[in-house]
C-alpha positions in Angstrom: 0.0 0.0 0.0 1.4 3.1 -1.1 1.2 6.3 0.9 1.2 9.8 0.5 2.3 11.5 3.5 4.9 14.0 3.8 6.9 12.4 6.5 7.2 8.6 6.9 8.6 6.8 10.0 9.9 2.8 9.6 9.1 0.9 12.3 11.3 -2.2 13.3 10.0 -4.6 15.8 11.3 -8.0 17.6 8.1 -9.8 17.0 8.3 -12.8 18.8 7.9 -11.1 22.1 4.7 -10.1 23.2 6.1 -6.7 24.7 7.2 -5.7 21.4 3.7 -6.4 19.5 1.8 -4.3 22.0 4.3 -1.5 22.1 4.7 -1.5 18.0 0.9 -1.1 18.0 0.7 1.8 20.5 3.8 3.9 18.5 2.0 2.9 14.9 -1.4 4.2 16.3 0.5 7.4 17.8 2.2 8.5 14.3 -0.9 7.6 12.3 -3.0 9.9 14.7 -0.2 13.1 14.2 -1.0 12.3 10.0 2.6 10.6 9.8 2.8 7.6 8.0 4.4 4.5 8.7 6.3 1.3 7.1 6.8 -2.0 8.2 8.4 -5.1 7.0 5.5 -7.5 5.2 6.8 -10.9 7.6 6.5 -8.6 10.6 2.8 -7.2 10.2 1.3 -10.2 10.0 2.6 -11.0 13.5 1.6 -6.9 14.3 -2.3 -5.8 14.8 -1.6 -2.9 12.6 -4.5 -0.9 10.9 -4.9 -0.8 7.3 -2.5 2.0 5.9 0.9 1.2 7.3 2.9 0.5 4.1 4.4 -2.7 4.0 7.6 -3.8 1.8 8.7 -7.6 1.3 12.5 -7.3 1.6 14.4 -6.2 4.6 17.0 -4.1 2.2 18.1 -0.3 2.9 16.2 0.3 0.2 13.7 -0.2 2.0 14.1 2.9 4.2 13.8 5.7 1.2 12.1 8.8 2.0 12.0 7.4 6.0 13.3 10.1 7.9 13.5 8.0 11.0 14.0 4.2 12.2 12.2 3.2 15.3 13.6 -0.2 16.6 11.7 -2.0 19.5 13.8 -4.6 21.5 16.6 -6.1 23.1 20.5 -5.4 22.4 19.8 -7.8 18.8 17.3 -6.4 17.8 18.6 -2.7 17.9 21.9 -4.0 16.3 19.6 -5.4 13.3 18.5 -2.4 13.3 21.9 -0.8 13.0 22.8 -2.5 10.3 19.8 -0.8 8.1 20.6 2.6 10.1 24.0 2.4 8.8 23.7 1.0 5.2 20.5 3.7 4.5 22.0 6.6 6.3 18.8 7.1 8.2 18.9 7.7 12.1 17.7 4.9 14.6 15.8 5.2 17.8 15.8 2.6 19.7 13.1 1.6 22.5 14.9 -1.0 24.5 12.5 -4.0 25.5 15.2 -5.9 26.7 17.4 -6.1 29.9 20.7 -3.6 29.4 20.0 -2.1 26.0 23.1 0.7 25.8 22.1 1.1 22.1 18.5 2.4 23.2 17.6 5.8 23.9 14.2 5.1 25.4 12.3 2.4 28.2 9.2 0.7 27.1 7.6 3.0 29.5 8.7 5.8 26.9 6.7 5.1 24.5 4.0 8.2 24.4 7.1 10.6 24.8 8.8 8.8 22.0 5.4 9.3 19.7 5.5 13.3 20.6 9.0 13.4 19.9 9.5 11.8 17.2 6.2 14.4 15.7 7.3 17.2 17.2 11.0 16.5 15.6 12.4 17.2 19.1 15.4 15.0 18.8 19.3 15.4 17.9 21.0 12.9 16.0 24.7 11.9 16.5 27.6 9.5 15.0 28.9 6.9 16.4 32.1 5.2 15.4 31.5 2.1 13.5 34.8 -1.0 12.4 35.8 -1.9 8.9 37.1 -5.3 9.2 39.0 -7.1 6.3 40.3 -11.0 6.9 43.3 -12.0 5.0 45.1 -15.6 4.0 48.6 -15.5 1.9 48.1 -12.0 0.8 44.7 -12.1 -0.6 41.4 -10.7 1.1 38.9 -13.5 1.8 36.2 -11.5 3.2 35.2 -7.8 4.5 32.7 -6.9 7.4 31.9 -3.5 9.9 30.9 -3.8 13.0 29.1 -1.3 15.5 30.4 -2.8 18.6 32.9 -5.0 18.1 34.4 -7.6 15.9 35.6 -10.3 18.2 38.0 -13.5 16.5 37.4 -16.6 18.8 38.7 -19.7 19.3 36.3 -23.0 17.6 36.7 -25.9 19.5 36.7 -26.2 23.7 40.2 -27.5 23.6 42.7 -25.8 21.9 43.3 -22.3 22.5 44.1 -19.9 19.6 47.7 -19.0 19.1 48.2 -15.1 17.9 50.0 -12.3 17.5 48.5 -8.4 18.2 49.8 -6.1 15.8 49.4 -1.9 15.7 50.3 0.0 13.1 52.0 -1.9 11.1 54.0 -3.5 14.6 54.3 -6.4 16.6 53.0 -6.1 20.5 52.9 -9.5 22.0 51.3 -12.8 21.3 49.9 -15.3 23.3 47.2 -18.5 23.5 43.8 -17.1 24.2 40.0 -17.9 23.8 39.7 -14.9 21.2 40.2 -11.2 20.9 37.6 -8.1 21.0 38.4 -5.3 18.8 35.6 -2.6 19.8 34.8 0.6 19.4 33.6 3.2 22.2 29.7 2.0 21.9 30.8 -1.1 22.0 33.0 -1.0 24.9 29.6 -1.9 27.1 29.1 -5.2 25.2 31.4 -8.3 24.4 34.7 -5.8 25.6 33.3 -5.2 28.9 31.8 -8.7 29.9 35.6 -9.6 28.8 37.5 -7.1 31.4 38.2 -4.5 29.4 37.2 -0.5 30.1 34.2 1.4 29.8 35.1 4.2 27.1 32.2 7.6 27.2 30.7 7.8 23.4 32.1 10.7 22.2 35.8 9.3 23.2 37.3 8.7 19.7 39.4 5.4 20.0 39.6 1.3 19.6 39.9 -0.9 22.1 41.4 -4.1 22.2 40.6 -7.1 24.5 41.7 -10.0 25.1 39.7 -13.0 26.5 41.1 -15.6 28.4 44.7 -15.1 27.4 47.1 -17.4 28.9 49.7 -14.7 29.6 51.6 -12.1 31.7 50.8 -9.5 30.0 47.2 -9.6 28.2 46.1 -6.1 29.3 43.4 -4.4 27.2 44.6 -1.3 24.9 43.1 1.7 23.9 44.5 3.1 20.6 44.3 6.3 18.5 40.9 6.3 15.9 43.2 5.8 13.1 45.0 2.8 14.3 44.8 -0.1 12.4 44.6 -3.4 14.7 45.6 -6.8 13.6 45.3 -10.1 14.5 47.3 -13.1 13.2 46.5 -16.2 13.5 49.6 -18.3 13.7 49.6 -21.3 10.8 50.0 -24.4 12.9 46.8 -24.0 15.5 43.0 -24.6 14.1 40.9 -22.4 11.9 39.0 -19.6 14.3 36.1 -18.1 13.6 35.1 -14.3 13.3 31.8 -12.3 14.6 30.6 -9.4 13.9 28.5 -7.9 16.8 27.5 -11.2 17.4 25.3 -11.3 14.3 27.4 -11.9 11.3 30.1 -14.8 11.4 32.6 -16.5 9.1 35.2 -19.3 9.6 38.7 -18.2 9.6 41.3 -20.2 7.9 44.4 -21.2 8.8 46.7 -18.5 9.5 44.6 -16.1 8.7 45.2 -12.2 9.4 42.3 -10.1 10.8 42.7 -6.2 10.1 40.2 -3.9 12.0 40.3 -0.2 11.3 37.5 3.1 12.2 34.8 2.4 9.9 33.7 4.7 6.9 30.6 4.7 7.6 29.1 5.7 10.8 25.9 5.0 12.5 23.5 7.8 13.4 21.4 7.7 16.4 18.4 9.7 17.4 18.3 11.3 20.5 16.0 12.3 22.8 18.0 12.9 26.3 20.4 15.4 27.1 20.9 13.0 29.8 25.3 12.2 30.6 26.4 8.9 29.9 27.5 8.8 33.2 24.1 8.8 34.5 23.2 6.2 31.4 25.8 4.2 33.2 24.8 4.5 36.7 21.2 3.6 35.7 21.8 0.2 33.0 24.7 -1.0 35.9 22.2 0.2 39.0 25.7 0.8 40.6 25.7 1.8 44.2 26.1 6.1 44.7 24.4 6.5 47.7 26.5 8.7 50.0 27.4 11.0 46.7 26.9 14.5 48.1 28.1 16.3 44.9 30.8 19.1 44.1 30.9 21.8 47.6 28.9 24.9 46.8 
């Protein structure tokens, strides 16, 4: 069904939870009421009790965001990084409502959900980058495959009982290698996901930098490192232990071959998020973590 209304808003859902199928059908009612129009995926509306002009399209492509001027995920942490991955090949922001349990990705709760609807009409929202990956996985010289990431691309070990043997390299350098279960390359957003459930730091959003992890290295020194934007990190498989395997925001995965040599860099292409808060990520922090500050009294007056 084809619309003609001058703004259009695509609405992304995680459909197999009952949360998201009653909050999808609030937000749809909400734009359709303020005369914006709205566009779903076809395999989603039939799980969706969604009136009779929301456009549908059959194929989850970024084409399928034209003329959208905003992506409205609803969901957990996978859900909003499906989303990303239509946010950042169409170029059009993404708001996420977070129906699941952390959800650093979202910028709203599922009790949000009427201030999200006036926001989202009344434009009253600020949109920012965040860093994405480039990743590129060579054997002997030749590229085998290319990825991007928006948290982290993570090479880990396949089976229980052999570690991985590698070698970290940065800028073109040698830093140490070791036997490990795998390694996290992340960026700042990501540094709340896979790098932090693996020890490694919590790096503020707007900090421009890569981290590097490692995870269950069998080492002295296996500390996690923080590197300039423009580094380029690499990891190199040495030839005589098993294939690994590599993921990407644990989403996209590929075998890696013997000896193979993974190269993460900053991404070209960001990802742009809507915002709605002015709200520090220090006080994002606090609140996901529920860390303890009672007894805080503040900066003296």
């Amino acid at each position: 069904m084809t619309q003609n209304r001058a703004r259009t808003v695509f609405l992304l859902a995680h459909t197999g939870r009952p949360a998201a199928i009653r909050s999808a059908e609030l937000v749809v009612r909400g734009l359709l009421r303020a005369g914006l129009g709205v566009r779903v995926l076809e395999d989603e509306a039939r799980d969706l009790p969604l009136p009779e002009d929301v456009e549908t399209v059959k194929e989850a492509t970024p084409q399928c965001l034209d003329d959208c001027e905003l992506l409205i995920v609803l969901g957990g942490d996978g859900t909003l990084l499906r989303g990303a991955e239509f946010a950042r090949a169409s170029g059009v922001p993404m708001l996420g409502v977070n129906l699941g349990s952390v959800g650093f990705l979202a910028e709203a709760e599922r009790d949000d959900l009427d201030k999200v609807v006036d926001r989202v009409v009344s434009r009253a929202y600020e949109v920012e980058e965040r860093m994405t990956v480039d990743v590129v996985v060579h054997r002997n010289g030749d590229i085998v495959h290319t990825d991007w990431a928006l948290n982290e691309a993570a090479v880990q070990k396949v089976s229980a009982e052999r570690m991985l043997e590698i070698v970290l390299e940065i800028d073109g350098r040698p830093v140490t290698g070791f036997g490990c279960d795998g390694i996290v390359c992340a960026t700042p957003t990501g540094s709340t996901a896979y790098a932090f459930s693996a020890g490694g730091p919590v790096v503020w959003p707007e900090v421009e930098a890569l981290l590097l992890v490692p995870i269950s290295a069998h080492a002295l020194f296996a500390k996690p490192l923080v590197t300039s934007p423009d580094s380029v990190l690499a990891v190199e498989m040495l030839p005589h232990v098993p294939p690994g395997v590599l993921w990407c925001d644990g989403r996209r995965t590929v075998e890696l071959p013997v000896g193979a040599r993974v190269e993460v860099r900053r991404g070209a292409v960001p990802v742009r998020l809507a915002r709605l808060h002015h709200a520090s990520f220090t006080d994002r922090l606090v609140a996901k973590f529920a860390l303890p500050v009672s007894g805080w009294r503040g900066a003296p007056q």
